[in-house]
ROLO-523341 format. One record per residue (C-alpha): residue number from 1; residue in one letter; y, z, x. Coordinates in Angstrom, 2 decimals. Each point is the difference from the previous one (the first is absolute). Layout:
BEGIN
NUM | a | Y | Z | X;
...
This chain:
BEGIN
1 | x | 46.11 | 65.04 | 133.81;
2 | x | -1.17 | 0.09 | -3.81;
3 | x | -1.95 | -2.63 | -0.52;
4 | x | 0.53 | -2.09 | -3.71;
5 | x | -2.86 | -2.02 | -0.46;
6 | x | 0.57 | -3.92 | -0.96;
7 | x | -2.35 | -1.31 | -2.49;
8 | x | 1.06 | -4.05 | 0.60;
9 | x | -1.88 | -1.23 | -2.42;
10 | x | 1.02 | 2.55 | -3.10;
11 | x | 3.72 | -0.14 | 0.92;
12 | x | 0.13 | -3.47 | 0.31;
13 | x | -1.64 | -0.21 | -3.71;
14 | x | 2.88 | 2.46 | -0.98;
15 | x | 2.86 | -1.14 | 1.79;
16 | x | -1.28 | -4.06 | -1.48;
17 | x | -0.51 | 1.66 | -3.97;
18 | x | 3.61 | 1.23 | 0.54;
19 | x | 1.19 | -3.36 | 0.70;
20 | x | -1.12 | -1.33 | -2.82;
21 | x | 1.89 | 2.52 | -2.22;
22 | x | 3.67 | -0.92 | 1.11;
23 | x | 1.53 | -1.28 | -3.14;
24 | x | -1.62 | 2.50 | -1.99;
25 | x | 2.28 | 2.70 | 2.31;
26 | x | 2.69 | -1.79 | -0.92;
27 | x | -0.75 | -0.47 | -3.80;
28 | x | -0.10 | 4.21 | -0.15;
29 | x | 2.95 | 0.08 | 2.76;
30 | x | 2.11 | -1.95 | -2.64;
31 | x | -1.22 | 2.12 | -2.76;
32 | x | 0.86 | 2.92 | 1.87;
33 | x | 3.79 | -0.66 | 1.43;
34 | x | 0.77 | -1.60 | -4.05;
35 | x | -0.31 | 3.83 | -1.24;
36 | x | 2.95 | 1.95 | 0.74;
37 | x | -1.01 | 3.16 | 1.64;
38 | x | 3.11 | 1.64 | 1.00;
39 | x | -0.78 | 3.96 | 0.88;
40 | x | 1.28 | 1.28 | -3.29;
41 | x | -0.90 | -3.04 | -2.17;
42 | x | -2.89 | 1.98 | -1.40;
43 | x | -1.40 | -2.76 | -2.32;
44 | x | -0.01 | -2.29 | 3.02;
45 | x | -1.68 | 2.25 | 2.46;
46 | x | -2.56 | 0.74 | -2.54;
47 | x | -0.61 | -3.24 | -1.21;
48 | x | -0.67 | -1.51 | 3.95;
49 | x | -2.54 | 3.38 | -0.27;
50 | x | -1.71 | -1.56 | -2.61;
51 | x | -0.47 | -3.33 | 1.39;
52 | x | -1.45 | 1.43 | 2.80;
53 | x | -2.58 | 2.07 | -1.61;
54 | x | -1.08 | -3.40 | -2.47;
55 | x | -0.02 | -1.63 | 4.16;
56 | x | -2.41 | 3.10 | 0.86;
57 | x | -2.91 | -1.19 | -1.95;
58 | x | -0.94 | -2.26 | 2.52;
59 | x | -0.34 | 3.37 | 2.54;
60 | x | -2.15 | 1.92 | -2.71;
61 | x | 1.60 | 2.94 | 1.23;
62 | x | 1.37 | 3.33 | -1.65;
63 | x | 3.99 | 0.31 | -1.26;
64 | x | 1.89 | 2.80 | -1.04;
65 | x | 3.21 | -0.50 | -0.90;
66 | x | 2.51 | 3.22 | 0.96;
67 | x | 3.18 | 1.00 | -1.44;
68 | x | 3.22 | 0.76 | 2.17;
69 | x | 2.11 | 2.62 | -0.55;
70 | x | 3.42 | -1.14 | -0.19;
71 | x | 2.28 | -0.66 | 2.43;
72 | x | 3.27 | 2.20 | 0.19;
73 | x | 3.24 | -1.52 | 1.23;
74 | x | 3.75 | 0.63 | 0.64;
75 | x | 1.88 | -2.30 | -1.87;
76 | x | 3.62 | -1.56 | 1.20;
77 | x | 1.93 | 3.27 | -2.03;
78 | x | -2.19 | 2.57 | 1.42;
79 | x | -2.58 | 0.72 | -2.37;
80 | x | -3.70 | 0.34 | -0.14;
81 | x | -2.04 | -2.36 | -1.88;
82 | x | -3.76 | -0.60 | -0.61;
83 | x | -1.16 | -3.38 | 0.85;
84 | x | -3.43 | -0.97 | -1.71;
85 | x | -2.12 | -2.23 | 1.95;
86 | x | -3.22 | -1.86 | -0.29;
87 | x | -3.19 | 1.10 | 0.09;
88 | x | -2.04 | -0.33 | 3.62;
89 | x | -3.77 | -1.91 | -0.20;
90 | x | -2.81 | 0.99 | 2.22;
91 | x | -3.28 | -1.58 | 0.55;
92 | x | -2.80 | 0.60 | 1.75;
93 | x | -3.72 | -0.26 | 0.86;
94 | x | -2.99 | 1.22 | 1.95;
95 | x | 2.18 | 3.97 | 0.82;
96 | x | -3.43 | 1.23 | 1.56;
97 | x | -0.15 | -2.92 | 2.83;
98 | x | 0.04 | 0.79 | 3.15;
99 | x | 3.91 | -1.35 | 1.04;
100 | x | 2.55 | 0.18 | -2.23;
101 | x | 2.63 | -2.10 | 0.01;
102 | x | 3.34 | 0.31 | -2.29;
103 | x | 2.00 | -2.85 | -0.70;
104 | x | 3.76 | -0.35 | -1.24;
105 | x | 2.35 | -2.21 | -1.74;
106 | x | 3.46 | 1.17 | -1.99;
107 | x | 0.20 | -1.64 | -3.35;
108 | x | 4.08 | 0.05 | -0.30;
109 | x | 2.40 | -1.65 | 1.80;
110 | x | 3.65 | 0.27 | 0.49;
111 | x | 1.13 | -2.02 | -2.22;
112 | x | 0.73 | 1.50 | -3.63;
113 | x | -0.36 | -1.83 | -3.06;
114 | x | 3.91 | -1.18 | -0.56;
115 | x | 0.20 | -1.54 | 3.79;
116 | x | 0.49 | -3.60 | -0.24;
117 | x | -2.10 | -0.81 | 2.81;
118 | x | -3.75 | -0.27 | -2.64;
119 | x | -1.31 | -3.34 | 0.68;
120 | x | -2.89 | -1.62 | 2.35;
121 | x | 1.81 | -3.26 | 2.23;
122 | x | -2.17 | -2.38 | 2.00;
123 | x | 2.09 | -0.32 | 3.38;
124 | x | -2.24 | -2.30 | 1.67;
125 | x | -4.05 | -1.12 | 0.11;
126 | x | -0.68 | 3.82 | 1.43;
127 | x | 2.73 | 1.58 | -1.14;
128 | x | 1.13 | 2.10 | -2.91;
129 | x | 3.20 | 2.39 | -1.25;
130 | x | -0.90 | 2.54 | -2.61;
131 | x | 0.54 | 3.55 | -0.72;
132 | x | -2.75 | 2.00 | 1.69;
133 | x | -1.78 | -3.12 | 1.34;
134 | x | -0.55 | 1.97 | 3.45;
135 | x | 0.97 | 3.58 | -0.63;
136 | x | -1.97 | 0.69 | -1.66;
137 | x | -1.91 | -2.63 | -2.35;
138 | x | -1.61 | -2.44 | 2.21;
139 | x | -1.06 | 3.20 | 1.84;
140 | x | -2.47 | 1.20 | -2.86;
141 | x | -1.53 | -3.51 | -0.50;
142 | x | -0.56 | -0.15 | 3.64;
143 | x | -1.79 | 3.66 | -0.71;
144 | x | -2.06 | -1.12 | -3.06;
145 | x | -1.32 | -3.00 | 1.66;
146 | x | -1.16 | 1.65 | 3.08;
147 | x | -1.68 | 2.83 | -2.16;
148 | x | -1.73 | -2.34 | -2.01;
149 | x | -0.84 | -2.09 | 3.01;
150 | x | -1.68 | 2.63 | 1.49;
151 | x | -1.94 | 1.34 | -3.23;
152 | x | -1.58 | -3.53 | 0.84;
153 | x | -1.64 | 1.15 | 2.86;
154 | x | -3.23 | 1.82 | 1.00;
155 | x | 1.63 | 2.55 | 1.20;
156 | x | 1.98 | 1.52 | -2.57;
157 | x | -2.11 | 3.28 | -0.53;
158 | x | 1.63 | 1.00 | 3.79;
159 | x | 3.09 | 0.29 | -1.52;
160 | x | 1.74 | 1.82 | -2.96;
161 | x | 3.49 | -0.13 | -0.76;
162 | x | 2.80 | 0.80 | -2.38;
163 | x | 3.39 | -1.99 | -0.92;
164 | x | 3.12 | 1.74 | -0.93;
165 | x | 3.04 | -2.42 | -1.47;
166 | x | 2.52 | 2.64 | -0.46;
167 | x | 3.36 | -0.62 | -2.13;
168 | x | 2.36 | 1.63 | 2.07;
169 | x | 0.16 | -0.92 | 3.63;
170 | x | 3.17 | -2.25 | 0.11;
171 | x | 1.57 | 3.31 | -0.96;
172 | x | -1.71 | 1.94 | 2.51;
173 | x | -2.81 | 0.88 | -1.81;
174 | x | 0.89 | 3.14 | -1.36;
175 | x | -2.21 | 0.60 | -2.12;
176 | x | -3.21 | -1.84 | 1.19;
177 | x | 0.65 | 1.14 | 3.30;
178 | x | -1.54 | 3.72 | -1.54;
179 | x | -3.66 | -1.93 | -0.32;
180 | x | 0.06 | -0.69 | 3.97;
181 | x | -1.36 | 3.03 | 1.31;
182 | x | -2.91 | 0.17 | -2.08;
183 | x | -0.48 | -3.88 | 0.81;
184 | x | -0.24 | 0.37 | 3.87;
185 | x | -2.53 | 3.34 | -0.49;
186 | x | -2.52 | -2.76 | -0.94;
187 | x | 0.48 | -3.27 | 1.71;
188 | x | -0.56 | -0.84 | 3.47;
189 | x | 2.79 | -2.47 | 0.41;
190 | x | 2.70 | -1.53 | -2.51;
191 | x | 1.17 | -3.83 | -0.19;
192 | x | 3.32 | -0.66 | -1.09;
193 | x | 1.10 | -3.43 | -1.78;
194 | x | 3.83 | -0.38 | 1.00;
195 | x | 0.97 | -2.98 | 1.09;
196 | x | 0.12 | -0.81 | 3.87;
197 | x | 2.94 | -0.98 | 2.20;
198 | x | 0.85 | -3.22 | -0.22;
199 | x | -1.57 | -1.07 | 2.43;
200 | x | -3.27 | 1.40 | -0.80;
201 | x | 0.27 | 2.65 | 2.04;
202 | x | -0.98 | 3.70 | -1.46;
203 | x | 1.77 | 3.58 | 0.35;
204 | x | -1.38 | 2.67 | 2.45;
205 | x | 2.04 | 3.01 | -0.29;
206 | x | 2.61 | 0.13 | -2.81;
207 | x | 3.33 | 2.65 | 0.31;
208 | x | -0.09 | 2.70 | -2.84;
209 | x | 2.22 | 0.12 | -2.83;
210 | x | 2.21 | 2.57 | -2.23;
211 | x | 2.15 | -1.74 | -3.21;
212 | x | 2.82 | 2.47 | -1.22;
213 | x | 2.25 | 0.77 | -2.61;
214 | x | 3.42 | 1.90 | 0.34;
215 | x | 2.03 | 1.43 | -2.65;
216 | x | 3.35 | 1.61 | 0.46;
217 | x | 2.38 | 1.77 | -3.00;
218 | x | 3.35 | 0.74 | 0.21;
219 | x | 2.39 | 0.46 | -2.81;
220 | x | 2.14 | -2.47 | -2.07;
221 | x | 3.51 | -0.17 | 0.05;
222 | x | 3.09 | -1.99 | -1.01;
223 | x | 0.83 | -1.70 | 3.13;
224 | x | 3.86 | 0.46 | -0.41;
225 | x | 0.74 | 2.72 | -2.07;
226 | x | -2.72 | 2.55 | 1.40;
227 | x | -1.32 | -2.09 | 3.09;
228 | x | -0.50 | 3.88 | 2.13;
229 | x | -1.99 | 1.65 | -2.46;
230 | x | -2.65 | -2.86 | 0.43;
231 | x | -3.41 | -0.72 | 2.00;
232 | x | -0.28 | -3.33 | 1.04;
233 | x | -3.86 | -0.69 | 0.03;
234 | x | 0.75 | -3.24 | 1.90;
235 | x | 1.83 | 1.30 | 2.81;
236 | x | -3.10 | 2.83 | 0.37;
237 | x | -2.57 | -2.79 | 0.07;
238 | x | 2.39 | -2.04 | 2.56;
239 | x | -0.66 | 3.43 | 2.46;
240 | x | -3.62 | 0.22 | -0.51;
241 | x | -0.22 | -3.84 | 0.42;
242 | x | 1.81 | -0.32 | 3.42;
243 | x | -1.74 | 3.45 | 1.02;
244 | x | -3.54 | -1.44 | -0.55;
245 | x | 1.02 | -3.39 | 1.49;
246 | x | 0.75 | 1.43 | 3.11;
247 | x | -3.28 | 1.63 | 0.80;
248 | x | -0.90 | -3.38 | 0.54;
249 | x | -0.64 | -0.35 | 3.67;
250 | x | -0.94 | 3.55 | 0.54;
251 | x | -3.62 | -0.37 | 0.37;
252 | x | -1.74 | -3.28 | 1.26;
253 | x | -1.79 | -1.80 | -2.70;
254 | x | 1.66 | 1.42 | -3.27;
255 | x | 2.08 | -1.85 | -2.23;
256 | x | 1.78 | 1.22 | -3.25;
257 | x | 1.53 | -2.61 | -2.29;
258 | x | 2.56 | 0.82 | -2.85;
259 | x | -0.79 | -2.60 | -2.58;
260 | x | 1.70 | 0.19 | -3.26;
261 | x | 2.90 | 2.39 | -1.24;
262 | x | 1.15 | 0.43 | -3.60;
263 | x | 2.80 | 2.09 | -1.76;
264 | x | 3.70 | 0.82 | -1.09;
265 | x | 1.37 | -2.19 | -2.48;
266 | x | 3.83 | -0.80 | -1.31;
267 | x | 2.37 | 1.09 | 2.76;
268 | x | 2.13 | 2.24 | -1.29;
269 | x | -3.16 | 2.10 | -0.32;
270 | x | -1.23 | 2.80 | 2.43;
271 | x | -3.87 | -1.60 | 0.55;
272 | x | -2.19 | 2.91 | -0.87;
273 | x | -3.52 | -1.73 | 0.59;
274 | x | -1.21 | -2.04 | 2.83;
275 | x | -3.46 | -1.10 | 1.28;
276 | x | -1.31 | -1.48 | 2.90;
277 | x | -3.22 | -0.99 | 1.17;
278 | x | -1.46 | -0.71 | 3.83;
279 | x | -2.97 | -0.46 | 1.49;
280 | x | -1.63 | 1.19 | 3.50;
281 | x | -2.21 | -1.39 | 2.55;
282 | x | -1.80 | 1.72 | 2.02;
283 | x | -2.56 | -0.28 | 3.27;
284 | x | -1.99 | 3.33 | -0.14;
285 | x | -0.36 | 3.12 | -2.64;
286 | x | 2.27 | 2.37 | 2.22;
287 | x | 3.31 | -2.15 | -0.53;
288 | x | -0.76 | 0.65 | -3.68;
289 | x | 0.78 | 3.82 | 0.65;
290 | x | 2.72 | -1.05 | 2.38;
291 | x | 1.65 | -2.12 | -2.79;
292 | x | -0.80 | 2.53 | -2.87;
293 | x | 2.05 | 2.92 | 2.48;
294 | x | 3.13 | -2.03 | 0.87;
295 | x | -0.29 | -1.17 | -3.70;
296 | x | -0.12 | 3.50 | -1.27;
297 | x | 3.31 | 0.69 | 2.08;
298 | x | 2.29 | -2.47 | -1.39;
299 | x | -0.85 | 1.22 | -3.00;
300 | x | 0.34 | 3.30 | 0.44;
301 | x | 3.82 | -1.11 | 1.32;
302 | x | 0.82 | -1.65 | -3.30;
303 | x | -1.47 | 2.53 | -2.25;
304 | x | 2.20 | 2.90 | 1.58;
305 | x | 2.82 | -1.54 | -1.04;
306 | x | 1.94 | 0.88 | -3.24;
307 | x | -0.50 | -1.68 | -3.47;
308 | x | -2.77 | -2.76 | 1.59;
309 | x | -3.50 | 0.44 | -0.34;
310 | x | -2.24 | -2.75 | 2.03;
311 | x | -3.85 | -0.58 | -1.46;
312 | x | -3.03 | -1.84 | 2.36;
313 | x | -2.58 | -1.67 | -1.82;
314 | x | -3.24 | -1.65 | 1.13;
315 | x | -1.89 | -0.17 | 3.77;
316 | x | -1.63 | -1.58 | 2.02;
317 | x | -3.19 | -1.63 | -1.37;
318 | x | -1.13 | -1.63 | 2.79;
319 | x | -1.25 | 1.31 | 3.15;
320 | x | -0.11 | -2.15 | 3.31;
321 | x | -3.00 | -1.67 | 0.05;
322 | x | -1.51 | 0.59 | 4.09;
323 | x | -3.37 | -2.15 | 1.00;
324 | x | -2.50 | 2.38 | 0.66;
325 | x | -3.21 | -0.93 | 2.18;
326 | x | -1.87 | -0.92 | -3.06;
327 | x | 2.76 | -1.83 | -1.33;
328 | x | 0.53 | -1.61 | 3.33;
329 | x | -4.13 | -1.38 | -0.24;
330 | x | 0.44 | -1.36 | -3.69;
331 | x | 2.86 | -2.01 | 1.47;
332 | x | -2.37 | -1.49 | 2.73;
333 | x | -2.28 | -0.80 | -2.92;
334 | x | 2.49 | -1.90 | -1.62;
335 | x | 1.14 | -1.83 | 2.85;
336 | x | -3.70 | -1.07 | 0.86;
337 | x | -0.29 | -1.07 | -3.39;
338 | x | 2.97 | -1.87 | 0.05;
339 | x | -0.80 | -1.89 | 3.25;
340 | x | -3.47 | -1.02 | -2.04;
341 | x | 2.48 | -1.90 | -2.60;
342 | x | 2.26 | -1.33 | 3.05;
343 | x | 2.74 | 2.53 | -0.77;
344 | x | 1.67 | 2.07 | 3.11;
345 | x | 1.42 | 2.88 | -2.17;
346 | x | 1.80 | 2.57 | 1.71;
347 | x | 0.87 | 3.64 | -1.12;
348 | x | 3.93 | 0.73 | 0.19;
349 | x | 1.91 | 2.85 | -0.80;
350 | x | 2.36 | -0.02 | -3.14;
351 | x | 3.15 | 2.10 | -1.24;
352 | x | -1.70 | -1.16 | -3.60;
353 | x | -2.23 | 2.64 | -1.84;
354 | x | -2.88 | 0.11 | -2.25;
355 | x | -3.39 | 1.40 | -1.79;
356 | x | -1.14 | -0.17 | 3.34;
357 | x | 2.39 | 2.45 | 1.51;
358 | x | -1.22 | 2.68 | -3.04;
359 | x | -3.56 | -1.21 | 0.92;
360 | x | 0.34 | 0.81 | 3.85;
361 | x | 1.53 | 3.50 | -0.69;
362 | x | -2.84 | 1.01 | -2.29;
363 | x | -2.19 | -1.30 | 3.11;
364 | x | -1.56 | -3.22 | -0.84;
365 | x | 0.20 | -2.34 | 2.45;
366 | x | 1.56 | -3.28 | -1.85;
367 | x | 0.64 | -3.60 | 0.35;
368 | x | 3.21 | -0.96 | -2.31;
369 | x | 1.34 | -3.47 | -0.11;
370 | x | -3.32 | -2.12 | -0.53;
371 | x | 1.68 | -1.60 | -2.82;
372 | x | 1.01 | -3.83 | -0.17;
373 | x | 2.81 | -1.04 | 2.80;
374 | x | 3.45 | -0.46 | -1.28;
375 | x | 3.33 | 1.32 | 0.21;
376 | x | 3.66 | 0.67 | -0.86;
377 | x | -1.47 | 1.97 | -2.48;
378 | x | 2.16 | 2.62 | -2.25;
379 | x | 2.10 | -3.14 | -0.47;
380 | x | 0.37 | -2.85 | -2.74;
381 | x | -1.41 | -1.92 | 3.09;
382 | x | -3.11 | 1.57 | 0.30;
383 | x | -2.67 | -2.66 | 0.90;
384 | x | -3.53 | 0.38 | 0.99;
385 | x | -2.39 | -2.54 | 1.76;
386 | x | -2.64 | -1.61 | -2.26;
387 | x | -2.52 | -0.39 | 2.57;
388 | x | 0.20 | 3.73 | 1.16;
389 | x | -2.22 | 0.49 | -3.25;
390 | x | -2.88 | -1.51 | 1.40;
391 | x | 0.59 | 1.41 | 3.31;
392 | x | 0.31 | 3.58 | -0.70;
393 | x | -2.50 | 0.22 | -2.35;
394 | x | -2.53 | -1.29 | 2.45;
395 | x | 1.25 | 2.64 | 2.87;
396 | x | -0.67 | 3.02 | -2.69;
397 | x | -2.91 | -1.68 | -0.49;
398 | x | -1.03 | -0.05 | 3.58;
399 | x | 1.43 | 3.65 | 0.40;
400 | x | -2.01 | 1.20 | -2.94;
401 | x | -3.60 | -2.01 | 1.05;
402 | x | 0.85 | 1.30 | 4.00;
403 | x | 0.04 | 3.64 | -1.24;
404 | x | -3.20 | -0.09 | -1.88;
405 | x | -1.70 | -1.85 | 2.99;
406 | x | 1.06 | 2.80 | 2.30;
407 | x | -2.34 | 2.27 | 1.43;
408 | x | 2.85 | 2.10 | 1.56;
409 | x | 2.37 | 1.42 | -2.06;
410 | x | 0.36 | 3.15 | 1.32;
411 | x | 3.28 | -0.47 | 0.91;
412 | x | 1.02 | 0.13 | -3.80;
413 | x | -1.90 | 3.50 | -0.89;
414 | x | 2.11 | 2.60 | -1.00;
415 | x | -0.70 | 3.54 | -0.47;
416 | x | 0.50 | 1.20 | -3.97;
417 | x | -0.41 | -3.19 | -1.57;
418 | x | -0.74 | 0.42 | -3.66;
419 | x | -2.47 | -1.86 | -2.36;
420 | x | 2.03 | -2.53 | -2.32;
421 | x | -0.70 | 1.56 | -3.50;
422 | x | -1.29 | -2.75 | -2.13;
């Protein structure tokens, strides 16, 4: 059993210091959730990354800020466009310590800047609505705190560490996603700051995930005069629709979900144009080839037939995310250092996906909903518990002081970890 050594008397100065700092969490959680960050709001995303490198001071740490490429995306008639997005921010200190721990926390959310759901309501005594205000805001003040909380400590030359708030990850991170591979090469372990269940509970192993695009052209036509010389793009996408629809079922544990179709126009036209895009969910990496083959076949189908061509765009971004043995142990840590703050958190597997499934592909073992507790989030009632500040910062805390205490962390060495450049 791997022991982590309790200090009582250093994490009970910690976890009491934390207490004290509760309303100034939620002085830079309102500050926060007031700046519209919507993924392609590219002022907004950038301005919450400069608040948080004016909050970074206080760590006397390292920043680099690091452009994204942008974003390419299908629009509703079929054609390509280049989204810009904001830049990503990453901090860090100490690179030649002996752990190495990465830390992570998306700056956008998914709410763009003409939604009219932009303001901060006090529900109750503990309770607030906002955009963000759990997924993923209250998240990086819960981060910050327990960071600066444990640069408090004695033992803060155990540990070095690096932050990345990336722009992107309500859209799948698809372009910060790139920086992940490099990232687990040299860290021992990665802590994630989306929000818990609701109740309090955190995510084990997560389903993988593929977003998609499909475009199909056929050929206008008046739709009295010369109905049978046209294509009707609608009718096409209607096949491939009810073709991929029924491979639900087929294999235990995958789910595909047509979400939003767009085309034709007035009705005495022959639609030429129509898009649809779906999304998949998936258990483990070989249902990705499964899905990508029977995929490949419909399509195939459609595009033998004359005057229709039928276009896929996009894949899947997201790999399941399986708890390996080392994963497994930094869930036990958590646990134990939740039962220290009276908290029985379990682990529980979730369709929902995340940095952390990218993480656990490129191999680092990851914890990745230690932010506040909250829920109904990716809704106008999106709420987040006040008092889930305090708490969570104090069980990164204890997570963070527990790993530099440990005299057995063998469990987290990995073979071909590279030096953090500095």
């Amino acid at each position: 059993m791997t022991d982590f050594t309790v200090n009582n008397t250093l994490e009970a100065q910690t976890l009491e210091w934390i207490a004290t700092q509760q309303s100034v969490m939620v002085q830079h959680l309102w500050t926060l959730a007031s700046i519209n960050s919507g993924s392609y709001n590219v002022e907004g995303v950038n301005k919450v990354a400069d608040t948080l490198a004016l909050w970074s001071k206080v760590l006397d740490c390292e920043l680099e800020y690091i452009p994204m490429p942008p974003h390419e995306v299908v629009d509703d008639f079929g054609n390509r466009n280049q989204k810009p997005l904001g830049q990503a921010l990453r901090l860090f200190k100490r690179p030649q310590a002996p752990t190495q721990i990465f830390l992570c926390a998306h700056m956008d959310t998914v709410f763009p800047i003409d939604h009219p759901f932009q303001t901060i309501t006090q529900l109750d005594e503990d309770t607030i609505n906002g955009p963000g205000v759990a997924d993923l805001k209250g998240g990086i003040v819960v981060m910050l705190k327990a960071l600066e909380a444990f640069e408090r400590s004695s033992l803060q030359e155990k540990l070095g560490w690096e932050i990345l708030f990336n722009p992107d990850e309500e859209i799948g991170s698809p372009s910060s996603s790139a920086l992940f591979g490099n990232i687990a090469k040299r860290h021992h372990l990665g802590l994630i700051y989306e929000p818990s269940f609701a109740d309090g509970n955190l995510a084990g192993a997560r389903k993988g995930s593929g977003n998609f695009a499909v475009v199909t052209k056929g050929k206008a036509a008046h739709a009295g005069r010369e109905h049978h010389i046209g294509r009707n793009a609608l009718r096409v996408m209607a096949d491939f629709t009810s073709a991929l629809d029924d491979l639900n079922g087929q294999q235990q544990g995958i789910t595909i979900n047509p979400g939003f179709i767009q085309g034709g126009g007035a009705v005495n036209i022959v639609p030429d144009t129509c898009t649809m895009r779906f999304n998949i969910r998936i258990e483990h990496s070989k249902q990705q080839t499964w899905c990508e083959a029977q995929i490949a076949i419909i399509l195939a189908t459609i595009n033998a037939k004359d005057g229709i061509t039928i276009e896929l765009h996009g894949g899947f971004g997201r790999a399941p995310k399986v708890l390996s043995p080392a994963n497994e142990t930094l869930c036990k840590l958590v646990q134990s250092c939740g039962e220290s703050l009276g908290l029985a958190l379990e682990f529980l597997p979730t369709g929902g996906c995340c940095d952390g499934n990218n993480l656990a592909a490129a191999g680092l073992p990851n914890i990745d909903t230690l932010g506040v507790q909250g829920g109904k989030i990716h809704s106008s009632d999106e709420y987040m518990v006040l008092s889930s500040l305090t708490t969570r910062s104090q069980l990164s805390a204890l997570i963070l002081l527990r790993l530099a205490q440990s005299n057995d962390l063998a469990w987290l060495k990995r073979e071909g970890m590279e030096s953090m450049p500095c």
